[in-house]
VOPA-500008 format. One record per residue (C-alpha): residue number from 0; residue in three letters; x, y negated, z. Coordinates in steps of 0.2 Angstrom, whole numbers, plus 2048, in hexadecimal, padded with zeros to 3 digits. Layout:
REM VOPA-500008
k | r | c1 | c2 | c3
NUM | ALA | X | Y | Z
...
//
This chain:
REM VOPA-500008
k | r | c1 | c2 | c3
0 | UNK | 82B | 88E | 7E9
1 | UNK | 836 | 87F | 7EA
2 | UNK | 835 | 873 | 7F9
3 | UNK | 82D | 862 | 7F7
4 | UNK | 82B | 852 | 800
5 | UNK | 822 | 841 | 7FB
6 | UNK | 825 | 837 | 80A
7 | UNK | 825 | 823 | 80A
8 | UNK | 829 | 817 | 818
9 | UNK | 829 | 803 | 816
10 | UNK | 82B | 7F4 | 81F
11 | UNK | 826 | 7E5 | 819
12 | UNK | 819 | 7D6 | 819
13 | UNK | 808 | 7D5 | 80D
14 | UNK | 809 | 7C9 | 7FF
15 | UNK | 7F6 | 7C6 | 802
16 | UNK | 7E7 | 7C9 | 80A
17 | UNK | 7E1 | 7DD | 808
18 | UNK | 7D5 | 7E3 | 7FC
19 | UNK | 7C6 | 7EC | 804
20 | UNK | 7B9 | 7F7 | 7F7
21 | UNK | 7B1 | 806 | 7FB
22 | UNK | 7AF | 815 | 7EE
23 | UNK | 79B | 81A | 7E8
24 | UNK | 79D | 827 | 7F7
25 | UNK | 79E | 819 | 802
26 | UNK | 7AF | 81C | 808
27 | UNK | 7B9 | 80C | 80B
28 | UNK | 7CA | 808 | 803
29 | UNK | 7D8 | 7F9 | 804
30 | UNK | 7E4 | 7F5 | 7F8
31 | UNK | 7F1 | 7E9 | 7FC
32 | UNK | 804 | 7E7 | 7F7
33 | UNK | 812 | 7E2 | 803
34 | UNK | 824 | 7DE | 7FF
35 | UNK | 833 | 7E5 | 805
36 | UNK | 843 | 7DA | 805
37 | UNK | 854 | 7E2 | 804
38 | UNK | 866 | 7D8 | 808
39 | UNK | 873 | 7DC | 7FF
40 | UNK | 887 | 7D7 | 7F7
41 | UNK | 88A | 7D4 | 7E7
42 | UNK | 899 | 7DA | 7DE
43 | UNK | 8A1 | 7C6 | 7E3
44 | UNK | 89C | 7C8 | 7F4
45 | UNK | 88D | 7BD | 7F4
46 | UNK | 87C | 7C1 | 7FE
47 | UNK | 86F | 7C6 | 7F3
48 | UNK | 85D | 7C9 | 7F7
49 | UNK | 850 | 7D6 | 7EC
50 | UNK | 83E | 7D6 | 7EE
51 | UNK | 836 | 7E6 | 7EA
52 | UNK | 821 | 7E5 | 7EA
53 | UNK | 818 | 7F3 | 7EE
54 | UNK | 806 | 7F8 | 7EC
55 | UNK | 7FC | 802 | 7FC
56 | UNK | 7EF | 808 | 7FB
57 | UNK | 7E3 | 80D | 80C
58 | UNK | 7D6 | 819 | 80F
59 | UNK | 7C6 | 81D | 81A
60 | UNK | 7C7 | 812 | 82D
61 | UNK | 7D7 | 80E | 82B
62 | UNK | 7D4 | 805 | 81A
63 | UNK | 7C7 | 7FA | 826
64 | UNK | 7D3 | 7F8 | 832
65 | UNK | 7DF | 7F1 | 826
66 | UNK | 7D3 | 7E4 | 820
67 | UNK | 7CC | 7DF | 830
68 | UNK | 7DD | 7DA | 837
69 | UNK | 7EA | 7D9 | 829
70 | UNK | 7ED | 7C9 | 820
71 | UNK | 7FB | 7C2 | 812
72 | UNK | 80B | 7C1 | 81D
73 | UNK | 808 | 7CE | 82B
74 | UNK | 816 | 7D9 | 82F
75 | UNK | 813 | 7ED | 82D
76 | UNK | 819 | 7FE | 82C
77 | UNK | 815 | 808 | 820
78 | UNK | 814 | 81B | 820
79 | UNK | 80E | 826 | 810
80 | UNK | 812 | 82E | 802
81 | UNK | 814 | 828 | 7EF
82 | UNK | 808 | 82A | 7E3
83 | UNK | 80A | 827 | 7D0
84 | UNK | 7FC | 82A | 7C3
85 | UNK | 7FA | 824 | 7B1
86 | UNK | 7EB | 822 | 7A6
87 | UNK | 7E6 | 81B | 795
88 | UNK | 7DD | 80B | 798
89 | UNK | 7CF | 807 | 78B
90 | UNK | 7DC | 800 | 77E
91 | UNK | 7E2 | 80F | 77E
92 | UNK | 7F5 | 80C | 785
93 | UNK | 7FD | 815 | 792
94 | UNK | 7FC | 80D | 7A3
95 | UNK | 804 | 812 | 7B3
96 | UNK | 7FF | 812 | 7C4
97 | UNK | 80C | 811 | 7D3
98 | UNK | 806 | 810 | 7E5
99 | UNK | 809 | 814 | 7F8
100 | UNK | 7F9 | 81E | 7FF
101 | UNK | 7FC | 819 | 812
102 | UNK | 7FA | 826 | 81E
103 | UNK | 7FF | 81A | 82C
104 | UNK | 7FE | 807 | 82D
105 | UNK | 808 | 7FF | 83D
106 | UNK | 803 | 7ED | 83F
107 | UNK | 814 | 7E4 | 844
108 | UNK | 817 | 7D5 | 849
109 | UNK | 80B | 7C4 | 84D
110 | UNK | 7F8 | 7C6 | 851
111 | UNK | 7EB | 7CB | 848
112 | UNK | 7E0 | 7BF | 83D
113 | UNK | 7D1 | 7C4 | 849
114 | UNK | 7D1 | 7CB | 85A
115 | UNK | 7DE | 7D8 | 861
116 | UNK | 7E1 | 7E9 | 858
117 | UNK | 7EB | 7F5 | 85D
118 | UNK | 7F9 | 7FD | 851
119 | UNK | 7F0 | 807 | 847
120 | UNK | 7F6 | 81A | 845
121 | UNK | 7E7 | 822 | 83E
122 | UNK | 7E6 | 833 | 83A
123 | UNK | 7E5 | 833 | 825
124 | UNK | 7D6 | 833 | 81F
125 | UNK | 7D0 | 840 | 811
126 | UNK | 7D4 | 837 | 7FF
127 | UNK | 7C6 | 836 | 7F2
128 | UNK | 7CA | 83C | 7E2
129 | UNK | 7C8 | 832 | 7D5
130 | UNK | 7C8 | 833 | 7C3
131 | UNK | 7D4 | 826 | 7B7
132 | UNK | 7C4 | 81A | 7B1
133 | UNK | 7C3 | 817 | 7C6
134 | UNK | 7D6 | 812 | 7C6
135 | UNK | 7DB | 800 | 7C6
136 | UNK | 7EB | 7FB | 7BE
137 | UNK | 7FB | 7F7 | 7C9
138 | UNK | 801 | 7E6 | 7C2
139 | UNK | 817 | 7E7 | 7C2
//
């Protein structure tokens, strides 16, 4: 069997405030998107700066967390691996869904929007399965 790794690690700040839902099972879950800028030269020497968004998505205590004390702007590290799914959505085109599922979210930076949290370095908690009509598309 051929070796593998899907590992992700990001720093950057939210684009807004965290999502928090929780499945039918009662599990809780936080989706929220941070950017990532990235410096670099053009070919003319110039200083050029990308944006790359990027959706996460949270599980469990730590999905609570990130809703309690994360807000638009708030620095954090990002640890996780890459998920990509696709579906048929009910016009029956192909849609695609590209993600971070976080196993670690470091709060970095500034204070929380309410009270003191510590960084938060949860262990991961157990992902729900979920089948394609419980998918939400990832807007690009």
């Amino acid at each position: 069997m051929a070796a593998s790794l899907n590992r992700v690690i990001l720093i950057g700040n939210l684009t807004a405030d965290p999502e928090l839902r929780y499945t039918p099972s009662g599990t809780a879950r936080t989706k929220f998107s941070i950017a990532v800028n990235r410096q670099y030269k053009n070919p003319s020497g110039q200083l050029q700066e990308e944006t790359t968004f990027v959706p996460i998505v949270t599980w469990g205590s730590q999905a609570e967390n990130c809703a309690n004390y994360l807000s638009k702007g708030r620095s954090v590290a990002i640890e996780g691996r890459l998920r990509i799914d696709s579906f048929d959505n009910a016009e029956g085109e192909r849609k695609k869904i590209v993600e971070v599922v976080a196993s670690t979210v470091q709060f970095l930076g500034g204070s929380p929007r309410s009270g003191d949290a510590p960084a938060q370095r949860g262990v991961p908690a157990p992902e729900p399965e979920l089948d394609a009509g419980a998918m939400e598309e990832v807007p690009f």
